[in-house]
N, C-alpha and C positions, 0 to 999 in steps of 0.2 A: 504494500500500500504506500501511496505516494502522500507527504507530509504539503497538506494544502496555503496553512498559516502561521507562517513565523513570528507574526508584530504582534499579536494577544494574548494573555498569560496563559489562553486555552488555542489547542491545535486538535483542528480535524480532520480525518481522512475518514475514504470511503471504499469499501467494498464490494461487490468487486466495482471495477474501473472499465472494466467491457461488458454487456450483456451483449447479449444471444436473441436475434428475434425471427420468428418461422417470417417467410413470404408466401408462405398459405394460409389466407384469411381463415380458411376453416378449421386452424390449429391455431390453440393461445400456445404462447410463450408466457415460462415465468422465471423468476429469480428471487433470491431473497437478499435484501440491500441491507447492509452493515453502519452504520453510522460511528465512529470510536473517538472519544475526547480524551486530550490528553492535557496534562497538567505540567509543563515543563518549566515552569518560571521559577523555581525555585524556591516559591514561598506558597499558603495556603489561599484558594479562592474562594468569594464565598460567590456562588450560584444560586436564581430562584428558580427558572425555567429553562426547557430547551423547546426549540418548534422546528419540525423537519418536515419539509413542505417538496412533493414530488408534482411536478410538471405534467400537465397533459398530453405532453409527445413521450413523456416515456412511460406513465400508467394511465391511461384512461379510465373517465373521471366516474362514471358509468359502473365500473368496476372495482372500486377501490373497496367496496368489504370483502372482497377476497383476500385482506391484509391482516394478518396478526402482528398486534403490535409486541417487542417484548422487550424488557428491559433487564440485564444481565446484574441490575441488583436493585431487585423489584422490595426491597428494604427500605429504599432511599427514593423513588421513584413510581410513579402514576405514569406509565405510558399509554397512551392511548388517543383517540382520532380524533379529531377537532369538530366540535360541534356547530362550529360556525363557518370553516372553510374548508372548502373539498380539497383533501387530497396534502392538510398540512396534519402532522400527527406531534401533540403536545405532550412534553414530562414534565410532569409538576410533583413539587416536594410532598411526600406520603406524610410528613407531617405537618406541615404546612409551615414549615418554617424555612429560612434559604437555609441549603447545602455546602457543606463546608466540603471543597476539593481538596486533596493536599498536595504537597510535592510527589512527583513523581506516579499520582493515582490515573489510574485509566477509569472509564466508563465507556458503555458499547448499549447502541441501540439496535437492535433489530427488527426490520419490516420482513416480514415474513412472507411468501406466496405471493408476489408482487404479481398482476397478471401484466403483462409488459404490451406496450399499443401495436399492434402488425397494423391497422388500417393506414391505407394510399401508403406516398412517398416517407421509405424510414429518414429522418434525419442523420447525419452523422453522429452527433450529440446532444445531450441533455442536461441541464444542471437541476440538480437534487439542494434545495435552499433551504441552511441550519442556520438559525437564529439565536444565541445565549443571552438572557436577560442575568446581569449579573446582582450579587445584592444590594449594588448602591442605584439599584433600579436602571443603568447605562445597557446600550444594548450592541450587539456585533453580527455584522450578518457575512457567511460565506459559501461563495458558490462553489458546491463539488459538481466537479465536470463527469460524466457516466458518457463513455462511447457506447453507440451503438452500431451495429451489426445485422447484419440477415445472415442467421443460421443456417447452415447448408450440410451441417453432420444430422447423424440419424438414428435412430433405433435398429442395431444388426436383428436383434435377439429377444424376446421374452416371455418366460414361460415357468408353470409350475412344476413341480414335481412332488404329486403324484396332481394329476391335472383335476383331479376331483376328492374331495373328502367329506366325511359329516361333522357335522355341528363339532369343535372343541379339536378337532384332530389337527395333525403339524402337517403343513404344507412350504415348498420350501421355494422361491420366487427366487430366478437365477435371471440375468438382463448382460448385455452386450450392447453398448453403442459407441460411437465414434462423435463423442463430446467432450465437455471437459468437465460436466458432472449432472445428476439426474436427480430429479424428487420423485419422491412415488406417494399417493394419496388412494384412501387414504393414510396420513401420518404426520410428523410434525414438522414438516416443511424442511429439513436440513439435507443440504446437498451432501449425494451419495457417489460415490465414485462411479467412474463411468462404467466398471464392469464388477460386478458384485454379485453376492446374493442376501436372502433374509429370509429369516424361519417364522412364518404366520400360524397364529393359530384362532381361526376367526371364529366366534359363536354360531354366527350364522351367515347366508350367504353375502360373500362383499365381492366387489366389482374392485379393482385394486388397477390404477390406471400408473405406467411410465411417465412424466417428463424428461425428455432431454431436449 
């Protein structure tokens, strides 16, 4: 990941920095977007808010509850969608009081199952806009740049073994493609290596779809 902002006592980068988009309308693309704060100044920050606001050329706006929001210290943190603007997702203090950063702390937000825009001409790029409201109320805004891409790798392979089972029984889902990594749903959105497998054992009948 590439270091966005060097002049604020907080620096963001994002992940990934390419998505992947089908040119077949009748396929979505998805990816899940990283957001990670980093604290380098060398002394403690205090923070009230963050707001991380995704562009209509690279989630369509249509589709944005396909996104789980999550925050990787849901202790400290309310992440969740903005009730008031499409397509910005707001952390706020869990206790409502600002957040002390300290030296050297990471924080990482993650959007989840992003469904990515394939409709008309792709763009080259997109900026993904994070906002920090700091606690003397001043505010910073920075645009993370997200290339885009028309995906052109594919699905070799995917299949179960044994291709049928009942209620509670182990079934074992083996995949093959020529990507640079897959989610499969349902599940909890985290990119899986392009060739793998995973041992199900569903209650009752589920439909279990590849992205790559």
């Amino acid at each position: 990941m590439k270091i966005l902002n060097q002049t604020q006592p907080l620096q963001f980068t994002i992940d990934p920095t390419t998505v992947y988009i089908s040119t077949n309308q009748d396929y979505s693309s998805y990816t899940n977007i990283t957001v990670t704060v980093n604290n380098n100044s060398g002394a403690d920050v205090s923070v009230n808010s963050f707001a991380i606001t995704l562009p209509a050329g690279l989630a369509p706006t249509g589709l944005l509850n396909s996104i789980t929001p999550i925050a990787d210290a849901p202790s400290l943190w309310l992440f969740a969608a903005s009730d008031i603007n499409a397509g910005e997702f707001d952390a706020t203090s869990q206790s409502g009081n600002d957040v002390t950063m300290g030296p050297t702390d990471t924080w990482q937000f993650e959007l989840q199952m992003v469904t990515l825009n394939n409709a008309g001409t792709l763009p080259s790029s997109a900026d993904v806009t994070v906002e920090v409201t700091y606690g003397d109320a001043s505010t910073y805004t920075q645009q993370l740049n997200v290339n885009m891409d028309a995906a052109t790798q594919g699905i070799i392979s995917f299949n179960s073994e044994p291709s049928g089972i009942n209620p509670g029984g182990n079934a074992k889902l083996q995949w093959q493609t020529d990507t640079n990594y897959c989610i499969l749903s349902p599940g909890d959105g985290s990119h899986l290596d392009a060739t793998g497998s995973m041992n199900m054992s569903p209650k009752e009948t589920t439909i279990y779809t590849l992205y790559a």
